[in-house]
VMD Tcl script that builds the backbone (N, CA, C; Angstrom):
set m [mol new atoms 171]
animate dup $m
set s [atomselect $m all]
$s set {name element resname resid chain x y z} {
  {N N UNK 1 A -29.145 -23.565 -52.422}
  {CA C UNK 1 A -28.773 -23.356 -53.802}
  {C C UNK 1 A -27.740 -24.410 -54.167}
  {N N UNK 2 A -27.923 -25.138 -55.279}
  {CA C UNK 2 A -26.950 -25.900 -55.842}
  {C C UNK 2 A -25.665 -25.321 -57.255}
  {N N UNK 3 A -24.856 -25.416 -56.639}
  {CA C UNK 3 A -23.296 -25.558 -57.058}
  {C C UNK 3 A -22.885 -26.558 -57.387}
  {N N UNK 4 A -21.776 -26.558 -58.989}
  {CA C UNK 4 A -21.160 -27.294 -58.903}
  {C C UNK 4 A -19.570 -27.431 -59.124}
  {N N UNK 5 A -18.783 -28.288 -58.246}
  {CA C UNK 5 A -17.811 -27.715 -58.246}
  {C C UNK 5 A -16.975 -28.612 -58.864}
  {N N UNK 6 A -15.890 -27.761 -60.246}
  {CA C UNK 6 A -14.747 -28.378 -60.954}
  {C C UNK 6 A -13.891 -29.521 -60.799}
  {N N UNK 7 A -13.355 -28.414 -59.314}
  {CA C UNK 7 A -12.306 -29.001 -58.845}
  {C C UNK 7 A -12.643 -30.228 -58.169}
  {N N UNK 8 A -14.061 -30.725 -57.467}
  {CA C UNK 8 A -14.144 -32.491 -56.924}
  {C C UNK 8 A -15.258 -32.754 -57.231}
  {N N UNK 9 A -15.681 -32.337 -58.856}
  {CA C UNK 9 A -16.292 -32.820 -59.588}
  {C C UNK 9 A -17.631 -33.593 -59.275}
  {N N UNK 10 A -18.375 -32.511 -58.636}
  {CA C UNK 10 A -19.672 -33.025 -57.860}
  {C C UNK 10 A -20.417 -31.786 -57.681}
  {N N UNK 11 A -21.667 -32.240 -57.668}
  {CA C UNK 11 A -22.616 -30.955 -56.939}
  {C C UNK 11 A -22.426 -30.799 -55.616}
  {N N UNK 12 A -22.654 -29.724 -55.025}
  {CA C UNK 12 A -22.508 -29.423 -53.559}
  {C C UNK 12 A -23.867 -28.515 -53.526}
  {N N UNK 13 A -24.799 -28.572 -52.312}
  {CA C UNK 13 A -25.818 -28.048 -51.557}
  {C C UNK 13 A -25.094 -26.490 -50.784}
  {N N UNK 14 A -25.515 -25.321 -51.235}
  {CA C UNK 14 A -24.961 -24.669 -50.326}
  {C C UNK 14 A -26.195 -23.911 -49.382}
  {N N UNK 15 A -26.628 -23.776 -48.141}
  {CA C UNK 15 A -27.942 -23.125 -47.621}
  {C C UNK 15 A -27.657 -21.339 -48.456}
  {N N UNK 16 A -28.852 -20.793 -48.523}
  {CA C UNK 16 A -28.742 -19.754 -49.005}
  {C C UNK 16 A -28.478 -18.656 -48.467}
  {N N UNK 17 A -28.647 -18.876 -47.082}
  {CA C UNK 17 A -27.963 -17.634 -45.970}
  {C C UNK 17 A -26.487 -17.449 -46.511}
  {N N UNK 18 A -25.484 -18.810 -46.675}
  {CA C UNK 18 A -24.186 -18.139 -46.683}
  {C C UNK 18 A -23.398 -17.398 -47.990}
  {N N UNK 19 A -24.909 -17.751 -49.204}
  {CA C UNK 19 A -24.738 -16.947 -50.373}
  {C C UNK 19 A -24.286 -15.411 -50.601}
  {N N UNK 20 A -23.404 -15.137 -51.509}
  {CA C UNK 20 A -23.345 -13.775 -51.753}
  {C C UNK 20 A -23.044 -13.156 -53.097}
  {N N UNK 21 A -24.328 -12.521 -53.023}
  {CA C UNK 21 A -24.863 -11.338 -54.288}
  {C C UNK 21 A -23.951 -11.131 -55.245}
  {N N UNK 22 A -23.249 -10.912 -56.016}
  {CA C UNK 22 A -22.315 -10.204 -56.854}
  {C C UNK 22 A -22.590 -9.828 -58.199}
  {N N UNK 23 A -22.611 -8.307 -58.135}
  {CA C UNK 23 A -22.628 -8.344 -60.014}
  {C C UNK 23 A -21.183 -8.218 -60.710}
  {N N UNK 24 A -21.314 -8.592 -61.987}
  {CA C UNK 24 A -20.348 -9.151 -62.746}
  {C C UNK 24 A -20.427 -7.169 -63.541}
  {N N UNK 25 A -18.973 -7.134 -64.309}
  {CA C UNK 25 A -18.582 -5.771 -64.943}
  {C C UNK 25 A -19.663 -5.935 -65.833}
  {N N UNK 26 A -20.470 -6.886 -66.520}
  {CA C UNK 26 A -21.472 -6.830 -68.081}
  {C C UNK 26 A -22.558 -6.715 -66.999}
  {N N UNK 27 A -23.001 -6.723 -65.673}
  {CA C UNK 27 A -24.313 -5.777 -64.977}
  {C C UNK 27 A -24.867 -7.523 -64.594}
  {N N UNK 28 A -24.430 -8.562 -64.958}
  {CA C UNK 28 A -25.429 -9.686 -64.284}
  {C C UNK 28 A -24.909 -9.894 -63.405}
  {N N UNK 29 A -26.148 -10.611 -62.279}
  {CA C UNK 29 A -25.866 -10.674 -61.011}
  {C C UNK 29 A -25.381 -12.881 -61.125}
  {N N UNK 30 A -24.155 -12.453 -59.880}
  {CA C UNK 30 A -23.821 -13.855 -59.947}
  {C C UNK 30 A -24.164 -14.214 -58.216}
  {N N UNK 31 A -24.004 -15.431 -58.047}
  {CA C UNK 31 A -23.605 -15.976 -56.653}
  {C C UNK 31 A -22.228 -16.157 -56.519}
  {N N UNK 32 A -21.615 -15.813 -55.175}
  {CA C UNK 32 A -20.224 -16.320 -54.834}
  {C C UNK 32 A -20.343 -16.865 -53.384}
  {N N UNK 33 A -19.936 -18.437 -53.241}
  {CA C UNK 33 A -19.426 -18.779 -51.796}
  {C C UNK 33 A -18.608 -19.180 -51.153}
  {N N UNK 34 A -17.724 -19.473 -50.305}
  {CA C UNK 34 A -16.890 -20.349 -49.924}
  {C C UNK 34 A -17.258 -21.538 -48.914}
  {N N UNK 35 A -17.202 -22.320 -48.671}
  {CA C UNK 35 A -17.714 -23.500 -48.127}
  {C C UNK 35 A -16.453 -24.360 -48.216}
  {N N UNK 36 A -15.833 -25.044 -46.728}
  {CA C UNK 36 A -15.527 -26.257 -46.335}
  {C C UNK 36 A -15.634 -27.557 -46.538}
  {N N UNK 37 A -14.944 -28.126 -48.122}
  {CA C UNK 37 A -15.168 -29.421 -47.885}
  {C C UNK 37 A -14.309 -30.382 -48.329}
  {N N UNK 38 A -14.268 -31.660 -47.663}
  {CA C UNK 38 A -13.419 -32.366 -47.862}
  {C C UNK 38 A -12.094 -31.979 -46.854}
  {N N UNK 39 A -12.486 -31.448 -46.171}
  {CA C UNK 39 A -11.086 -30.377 -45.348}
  {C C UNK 39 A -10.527 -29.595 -46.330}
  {N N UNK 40 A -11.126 -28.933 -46.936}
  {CA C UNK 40 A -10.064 -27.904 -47.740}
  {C C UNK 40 A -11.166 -26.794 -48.266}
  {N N UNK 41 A -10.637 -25.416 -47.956}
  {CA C UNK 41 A -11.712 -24.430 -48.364}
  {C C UNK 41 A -11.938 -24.338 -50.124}
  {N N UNK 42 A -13.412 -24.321 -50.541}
  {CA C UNK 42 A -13.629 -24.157 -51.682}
  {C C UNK 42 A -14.371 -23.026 -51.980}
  {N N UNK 43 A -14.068 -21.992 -52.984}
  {CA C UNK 43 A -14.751 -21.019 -53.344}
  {C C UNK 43 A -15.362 -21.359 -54.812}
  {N N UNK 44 A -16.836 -21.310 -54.888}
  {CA C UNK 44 A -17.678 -21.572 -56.047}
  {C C UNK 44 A -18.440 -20.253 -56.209}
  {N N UNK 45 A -18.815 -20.619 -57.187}
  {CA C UNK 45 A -19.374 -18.837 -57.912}
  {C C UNK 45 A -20.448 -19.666 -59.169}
  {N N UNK 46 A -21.193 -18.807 -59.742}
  {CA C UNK 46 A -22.364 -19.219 -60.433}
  {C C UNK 46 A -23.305 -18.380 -61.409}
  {N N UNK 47 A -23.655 -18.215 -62.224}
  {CA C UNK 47 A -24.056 -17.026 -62.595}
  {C C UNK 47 A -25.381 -17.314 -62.507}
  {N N UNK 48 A -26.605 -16.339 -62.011}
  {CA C UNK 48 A -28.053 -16.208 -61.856}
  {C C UNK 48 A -28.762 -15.780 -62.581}
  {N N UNK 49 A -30.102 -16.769 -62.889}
  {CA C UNK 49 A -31.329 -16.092 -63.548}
  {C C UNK 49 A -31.556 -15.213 -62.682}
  {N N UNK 50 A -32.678 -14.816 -63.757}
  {CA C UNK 50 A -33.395 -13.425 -63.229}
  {C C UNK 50 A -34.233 -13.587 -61.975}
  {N N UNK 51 A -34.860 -15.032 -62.375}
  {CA C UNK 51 A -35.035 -15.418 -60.897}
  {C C UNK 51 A -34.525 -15.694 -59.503}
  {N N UNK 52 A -33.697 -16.525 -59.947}
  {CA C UNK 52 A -32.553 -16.486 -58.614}
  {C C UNK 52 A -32.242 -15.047 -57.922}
  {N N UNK 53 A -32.008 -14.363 -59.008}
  {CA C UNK 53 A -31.539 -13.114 -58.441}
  {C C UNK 53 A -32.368 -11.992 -57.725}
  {N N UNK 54 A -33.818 -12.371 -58.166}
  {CA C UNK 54 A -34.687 -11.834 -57.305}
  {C C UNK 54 A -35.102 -12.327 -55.802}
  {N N UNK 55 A -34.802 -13.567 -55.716}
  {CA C UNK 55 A -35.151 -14.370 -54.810}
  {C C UNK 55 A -34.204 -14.044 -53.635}
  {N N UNK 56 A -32.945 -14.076 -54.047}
  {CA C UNK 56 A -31.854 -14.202 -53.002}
  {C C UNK 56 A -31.439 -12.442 -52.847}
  {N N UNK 57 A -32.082 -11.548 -54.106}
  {CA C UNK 57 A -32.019 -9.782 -52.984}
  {C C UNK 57 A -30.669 -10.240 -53.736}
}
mol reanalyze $m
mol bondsrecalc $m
mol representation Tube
mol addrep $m
């Protein structure tokens, strides 16, 4: 799944195993991950189609 992140202003590849599910208080489902890069932990988040969200459960 592709992310992109603010803070070093680039897309990042994340595999979809280390994805995680989240619904938001308005009922949509988002992605949240944290991933290592650059030496410094980054947490990215994303909000999902209907597809995505079926795909990834």
């Amino acid at each position: 799944m592709k992310f992109y992140s603010v803070q070093l202003r680039k897309s990042v590849e994340v595999d979809d195993s280390k994805v995680e599910v989240i619904t938001m208080k308005n009922g949509r489902k988002a992605a949240r991950v944290a991933v290592d890069l650059d030496g410094q932990q980054v947490k990215l988040f994303k909000i999902l189609s209907k597809e995505d969200a079926a795909r990834l459960g």
